[in-house]
ZAKEKOL-57549 format. One line per 5 residues: number of its first residue (from 1); their letters; for each residue x, y, z of C-alpha. Coordinates in steps of 0.1 Angstrom, whole numbers, plus 2048, in hexadecimal, padded with zeros to 3 digits. Layout:
ZAKEKOL-57549
NUM> A> X,Y,Z | ...
END
This chain:
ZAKEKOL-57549
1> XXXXX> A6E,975,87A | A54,98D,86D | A2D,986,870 | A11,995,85E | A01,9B1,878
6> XXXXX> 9E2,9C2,86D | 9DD,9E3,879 | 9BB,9F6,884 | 9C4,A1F,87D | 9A5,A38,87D
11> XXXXX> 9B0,A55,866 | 9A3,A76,861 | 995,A76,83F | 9AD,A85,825 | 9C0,A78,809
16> XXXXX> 9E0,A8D,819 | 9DA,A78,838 | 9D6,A58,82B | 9F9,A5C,819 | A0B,A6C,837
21> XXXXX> 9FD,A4D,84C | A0B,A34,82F | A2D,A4A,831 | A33,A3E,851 | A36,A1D,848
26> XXXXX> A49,A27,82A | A64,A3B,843 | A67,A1A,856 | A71,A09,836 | A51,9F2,83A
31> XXXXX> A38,9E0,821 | A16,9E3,821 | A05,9C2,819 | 9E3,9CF,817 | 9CE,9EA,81D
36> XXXXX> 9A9,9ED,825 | 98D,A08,82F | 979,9F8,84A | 966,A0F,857 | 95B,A38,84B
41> XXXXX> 949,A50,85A | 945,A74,84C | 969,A82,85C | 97E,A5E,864 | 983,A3F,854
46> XXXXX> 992,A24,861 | 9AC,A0E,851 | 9BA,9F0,854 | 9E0,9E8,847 | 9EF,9C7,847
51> XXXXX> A16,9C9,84B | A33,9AE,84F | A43,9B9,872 | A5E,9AD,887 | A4C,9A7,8AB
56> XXXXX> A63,9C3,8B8 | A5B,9DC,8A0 | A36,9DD,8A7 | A3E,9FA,8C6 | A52,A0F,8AE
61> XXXXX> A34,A0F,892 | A1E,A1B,8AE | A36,A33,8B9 | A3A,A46,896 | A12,A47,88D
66> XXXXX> A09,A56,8AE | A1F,A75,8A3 | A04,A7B,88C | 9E6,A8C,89B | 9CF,A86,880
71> XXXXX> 9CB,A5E,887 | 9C9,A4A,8A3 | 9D6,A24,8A9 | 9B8,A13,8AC | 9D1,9F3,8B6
76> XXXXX> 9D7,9D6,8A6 | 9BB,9C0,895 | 9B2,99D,89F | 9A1,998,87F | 9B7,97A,879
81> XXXXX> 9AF,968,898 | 98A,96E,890 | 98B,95C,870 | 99C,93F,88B | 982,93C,8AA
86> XXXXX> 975,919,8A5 | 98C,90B,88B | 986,914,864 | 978,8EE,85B | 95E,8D6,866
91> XXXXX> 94F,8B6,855 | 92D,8BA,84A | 916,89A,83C | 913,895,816 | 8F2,884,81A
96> XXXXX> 8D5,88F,827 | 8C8,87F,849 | 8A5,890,849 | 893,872,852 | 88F,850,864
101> XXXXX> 895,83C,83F | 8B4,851,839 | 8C0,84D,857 | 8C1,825,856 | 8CF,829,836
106> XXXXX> 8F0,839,841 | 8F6,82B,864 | 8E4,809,872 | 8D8,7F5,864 | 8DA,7FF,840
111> XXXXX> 904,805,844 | 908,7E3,84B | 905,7D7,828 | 91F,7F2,819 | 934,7E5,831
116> XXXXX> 933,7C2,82B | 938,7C8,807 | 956,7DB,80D | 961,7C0,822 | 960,7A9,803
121> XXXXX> 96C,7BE,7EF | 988,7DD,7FE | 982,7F1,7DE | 961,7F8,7DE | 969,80C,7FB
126> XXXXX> 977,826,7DF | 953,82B,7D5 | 93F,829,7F2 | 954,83B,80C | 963,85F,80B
131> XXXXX> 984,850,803 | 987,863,7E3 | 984,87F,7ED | 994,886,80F | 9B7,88C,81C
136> XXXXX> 9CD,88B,83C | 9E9,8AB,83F | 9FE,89D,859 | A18,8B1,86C | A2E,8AF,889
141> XXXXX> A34,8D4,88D | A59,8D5,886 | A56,8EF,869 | A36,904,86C | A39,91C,84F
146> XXXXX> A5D,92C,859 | A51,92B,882 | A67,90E,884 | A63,8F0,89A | A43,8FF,8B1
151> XXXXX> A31,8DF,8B7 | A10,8CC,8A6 | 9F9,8DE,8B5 | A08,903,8AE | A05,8F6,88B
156> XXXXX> 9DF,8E9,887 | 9D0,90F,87E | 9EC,90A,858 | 9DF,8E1,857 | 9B9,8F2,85C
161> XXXXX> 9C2,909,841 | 9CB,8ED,82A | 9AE,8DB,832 | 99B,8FD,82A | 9AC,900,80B
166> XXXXX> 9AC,8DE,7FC | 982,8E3,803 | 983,905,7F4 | 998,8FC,7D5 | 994,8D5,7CE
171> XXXXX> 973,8CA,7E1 | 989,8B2,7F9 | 981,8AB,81B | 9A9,8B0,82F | 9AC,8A8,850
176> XXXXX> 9C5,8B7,862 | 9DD,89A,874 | 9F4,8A6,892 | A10,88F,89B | A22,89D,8BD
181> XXXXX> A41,886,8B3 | A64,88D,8A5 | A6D,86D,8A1 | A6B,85C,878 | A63,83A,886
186> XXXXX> A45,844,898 | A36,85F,87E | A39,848,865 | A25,828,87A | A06,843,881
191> XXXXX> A06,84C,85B | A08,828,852 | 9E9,820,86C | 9D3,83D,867 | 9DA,83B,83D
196> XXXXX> 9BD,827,836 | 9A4,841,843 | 9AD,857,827 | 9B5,859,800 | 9D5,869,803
201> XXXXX> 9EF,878,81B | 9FC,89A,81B | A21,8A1,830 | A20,8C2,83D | A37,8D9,852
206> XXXXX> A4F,8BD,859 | A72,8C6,85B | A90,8BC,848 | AA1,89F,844 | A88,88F,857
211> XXXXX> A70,89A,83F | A82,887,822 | A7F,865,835 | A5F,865,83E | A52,86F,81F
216> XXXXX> A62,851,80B | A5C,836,827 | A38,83B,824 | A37,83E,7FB | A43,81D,7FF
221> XXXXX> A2E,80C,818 | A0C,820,816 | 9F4,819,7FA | 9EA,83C,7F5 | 9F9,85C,7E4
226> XXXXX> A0E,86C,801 | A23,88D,7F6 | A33,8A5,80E | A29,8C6,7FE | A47,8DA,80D
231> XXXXX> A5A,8C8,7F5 | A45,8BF,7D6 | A27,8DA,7D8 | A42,8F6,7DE | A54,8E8,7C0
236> XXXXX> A38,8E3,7A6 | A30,905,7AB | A50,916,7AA | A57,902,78B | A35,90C,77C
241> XXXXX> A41,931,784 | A66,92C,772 | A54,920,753 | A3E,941,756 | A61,953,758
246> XXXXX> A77,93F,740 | A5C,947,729 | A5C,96C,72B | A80,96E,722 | A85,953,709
251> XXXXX> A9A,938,71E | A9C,916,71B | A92,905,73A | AA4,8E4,731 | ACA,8F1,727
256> XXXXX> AC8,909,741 | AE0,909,762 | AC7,90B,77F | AD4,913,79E | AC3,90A,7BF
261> XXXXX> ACF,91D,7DF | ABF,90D,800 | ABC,8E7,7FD | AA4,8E7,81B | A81,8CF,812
266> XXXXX> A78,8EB,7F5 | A9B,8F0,7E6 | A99,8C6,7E4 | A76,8C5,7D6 | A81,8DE,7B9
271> XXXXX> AA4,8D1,7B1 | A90,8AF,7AE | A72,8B6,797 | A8C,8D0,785 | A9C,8B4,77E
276> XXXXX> A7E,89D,771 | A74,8BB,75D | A95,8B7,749 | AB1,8CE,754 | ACD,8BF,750
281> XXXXX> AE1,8D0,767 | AD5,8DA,78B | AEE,8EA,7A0 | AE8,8F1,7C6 | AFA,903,7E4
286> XXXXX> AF1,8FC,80A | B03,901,827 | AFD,8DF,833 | B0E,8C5,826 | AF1,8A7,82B
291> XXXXX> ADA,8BA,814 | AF9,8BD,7FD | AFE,897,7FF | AD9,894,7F6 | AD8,8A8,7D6
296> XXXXX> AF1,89B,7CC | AE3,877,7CD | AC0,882,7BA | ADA,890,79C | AE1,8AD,7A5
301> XXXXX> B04,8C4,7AA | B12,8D5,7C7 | B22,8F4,7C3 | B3E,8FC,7D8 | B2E,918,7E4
306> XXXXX> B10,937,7DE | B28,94D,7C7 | B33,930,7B2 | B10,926,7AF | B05,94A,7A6
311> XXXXX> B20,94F,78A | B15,92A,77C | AEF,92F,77A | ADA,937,75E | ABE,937,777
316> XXXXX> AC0,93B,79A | AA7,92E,7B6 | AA9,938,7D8 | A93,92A,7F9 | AAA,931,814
321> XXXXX> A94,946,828 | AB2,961,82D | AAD,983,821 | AC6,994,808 | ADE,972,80A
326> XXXXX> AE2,979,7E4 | AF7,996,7E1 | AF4,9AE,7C3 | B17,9A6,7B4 | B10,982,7B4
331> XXXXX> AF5,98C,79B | AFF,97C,774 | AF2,993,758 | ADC,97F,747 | ACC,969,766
336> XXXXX> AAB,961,76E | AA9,961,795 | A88,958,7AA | A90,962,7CF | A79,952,7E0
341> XXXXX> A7B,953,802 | A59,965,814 | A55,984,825 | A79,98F,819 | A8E,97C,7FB
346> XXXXX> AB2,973,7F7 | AB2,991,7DF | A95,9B0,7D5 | A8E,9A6,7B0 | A94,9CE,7A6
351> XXXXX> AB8,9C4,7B5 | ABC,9A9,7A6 | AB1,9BE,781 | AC5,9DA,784 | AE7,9C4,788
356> XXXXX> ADF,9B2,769 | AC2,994,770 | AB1,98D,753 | A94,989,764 | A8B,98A,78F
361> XXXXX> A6D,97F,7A6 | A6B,97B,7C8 | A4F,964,7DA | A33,974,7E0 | A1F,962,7C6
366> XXXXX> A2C,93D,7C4 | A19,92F,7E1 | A14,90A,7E2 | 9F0,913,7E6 | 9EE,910,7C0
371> XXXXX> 9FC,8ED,7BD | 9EF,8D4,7DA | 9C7,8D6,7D4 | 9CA,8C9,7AF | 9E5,8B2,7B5
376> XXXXX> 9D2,8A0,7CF | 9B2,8A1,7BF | 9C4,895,79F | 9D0,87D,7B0 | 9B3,86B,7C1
381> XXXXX> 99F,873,79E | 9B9,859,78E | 9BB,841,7AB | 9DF,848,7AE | 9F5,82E,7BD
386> XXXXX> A0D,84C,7C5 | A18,86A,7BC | A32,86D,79C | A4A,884,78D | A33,887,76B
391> XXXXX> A16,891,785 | A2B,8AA,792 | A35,8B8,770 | A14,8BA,762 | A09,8CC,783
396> XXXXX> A23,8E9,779 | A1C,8EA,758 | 9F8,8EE,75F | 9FB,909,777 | A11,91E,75B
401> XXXXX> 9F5,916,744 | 9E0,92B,759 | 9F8,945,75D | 9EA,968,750 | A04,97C,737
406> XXXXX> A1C,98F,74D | A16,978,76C | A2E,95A,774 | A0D,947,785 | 9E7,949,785
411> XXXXX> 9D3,958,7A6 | 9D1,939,7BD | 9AC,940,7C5 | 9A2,937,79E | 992,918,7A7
416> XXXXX> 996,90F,780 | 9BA,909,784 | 9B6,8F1,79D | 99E,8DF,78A | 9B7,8E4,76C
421> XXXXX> 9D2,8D6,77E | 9C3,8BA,78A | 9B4,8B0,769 | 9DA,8B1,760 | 9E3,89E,77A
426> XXXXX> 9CB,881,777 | 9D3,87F,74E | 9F8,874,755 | 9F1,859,76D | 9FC,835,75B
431> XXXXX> 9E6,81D,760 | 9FF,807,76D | 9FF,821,78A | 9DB,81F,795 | 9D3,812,7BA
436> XXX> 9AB,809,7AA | 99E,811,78A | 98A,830,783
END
């Protein structure tokens, strides 16, 4: 699997240089993520470059820039594990505790009264405690990003940068919940007895088809929110990006034939809300025939295999995680086809143009990110009971509100579409569906 690896490179200073050093990477037929002048003095400058490498080809990479005697390898950056030493969250007081008066006000002996009012009655703890505003992303460490099954605590630096995020983006305190357990029975009786420290629960990096369990079991026994953002964030934002692109060539969602190849927890999420959007026919290919079984039971069609799907589809999705699976032949003139498997997709969207798509994208810009702050704060904003497909919808559609002309989503560091989506997302909440009123 490739990894980002940023690179430290001091460079003689010339603009012919500079472009020889980038042509090696070029010759090695690799991307360049990012690029960044670090340091200059009045003959060298020294760059950074931030590529997506196989752990083998690092050594080769090295190899071809030291033929050049204008640079030198500096080695490889630890940036990243800088921004890492000592965790990227803590939990800091909301009060101030600056004297003796404030002190007994929000431990002993002043606490004892808010608790014996919450005691006589549970909701008042919505106003007086943190509960509105604070989150658990639980994990087992089955599916960190596409690491696979690495273990819990491989996985707490992507729950910390959740927790980051959703304080960043949506002002919510997440605390990052690691469960060193495969089995459904027992992940879902710690969720259960941990779930009334929080407002809401976020599933994270759990693999499939265990993912699917757990997630309804605890809708239906917890009295919170609880989404699995694999599934649901993934697809409110890839749906929010197909309006962008349904848009720019005239389609209508709705009638369309969608196509979903990789019926893994994303492929379900967006065959699902696809389907609660209003297209009326969802057609999926997977190699295994459980996940088959289970699109078929939200609505969904299986097709009998990827070329049949491909020469059905109006629109194609793809979140298989294999590179080049869709081959250029398969390509229908006239399709809209969002490959959006990260680094590499199932097919390079000038590919997919020049055999006849309609219109191509690849993944790089529908990240989740974009989905899961609003849709939680929405949620705890509207005292949601649980999360629902009309939450879910208004999410996407307020994410491709955002969108600027020529882009199929907004930049996920505009804090106004979070606070856009979860305006949205609190609007559409029945009342009927409220835990506590506002």
């Amino acid at each position: 699997m490739k990894i980002p690896e940023v690179i430290r490179i001091d460079v003689e200073s010339s603009a012919r240089h500079l472009a020889e050093m980038i042509g090696v990477f070029a010759e090695l037929d690799l991307d360049i993520h990012a690029l960044q002048s670090v340091a200059k003095c009045q003959k060298h400058t020294t760059w950074e470059l931030t590529v997506e490498l196989e752990p083998d080809q690092i050594d080769a990479v090295f190899a071809e820039l030291e033929k050049k005697d204008f640079l030198t390898v500096l080695g490889t950056s630890d940036r990243v594990f800088k921004r890492h030493v000592g965790g990227k969250i803590r939990t800091v007081s909301t009060v101030s505790i600056e004297s003796i008066e404030e002190l007994r006000d929000v431990y002993t002996p002043g606490v004892a009264r808010v608790c014996l009012a919450i005691r006589d009655d549970p909701e008042k703890a919505w106003h007086y405690t943190a509960l509105r505003r604070t989150v658990a992303v639980v994990t087992n460490g089955t599916a960190i990003l596409g690491l696979g099954d690495i273990g819990a605590v491989a996985g707490l630096p992507v729950m910390e940068g959740k927790a980051a995020l959703f304080a960043r983006l949506a002002d919510i305190s997440a605390v990052p919940i690691l469960i060193e357990d495969h089995d459904a029975d027992r992940i879902v009786d710690t969720v259960r007895a941990i779930a009334p420290s929080f407002g809401a629960i976020q599933l994270e990096d759990i693999r499939a088809p265990e993912c699917f369990d757990i997630e309804e079991r605890l809708i239906a026994s917890v009295d919170r929110p609880v989404m699995h953002d694999d599934q649901h964030g993934t697809a409110v934002v890839a749906l929010a990006a197909l309006l962008s692109a349904a848009k720019a060539v005239d389609m209508n969602l709705t009638d369309a034939v969608v196509g979903q190849i990789g019926l893994g927890a994303a492929g379900i999420g967006i065959c699902n809300l696809l389907s609660n959007y209003g297209v009326k026919q969802v057609v999926g290919s997977d190699l295994n025939a459980d996940a088959l079984a289970r699109l078929e039971s939200i609505g969904g069609h299986a097709a009998a295999d990827l070329s049949d799907l491909m020469s059905r589809s109006d629109v194609v999705i793809a979140t298989t995680g294999v590179k080049g699976l869709i081959k250029p032949e398969m390509v229908k003139q006239g399709q809209l086809i969002l490959a959006l498997s990260n680094p590499d997709p199932e097919i390079e969207p000038d590919v997919a143009l020049a055999n006849g798509a309609c219109f191509a994208a690849d993944g790089k810009s529908v990240n989740n990110v974009l989905g899961f702050p609003g849709l939680f704060k929405g949620a705890l904003m509207a005292g949601a009971k649980k999360f629902t497909p009309k939450m879910l919808v208004a999410a996407a559609e307020a994410i491709h509100d955002k969108a600027p002309a020529g882009q199929l989503v907004p930049s996920a560091l505009d804090r106004s579409v979070h606070d856009h989506v979860a305006e949205r997302v609190s609007k559409v909440v029945d009342a009927g569906a409220r835990l506590r009123p506002d």
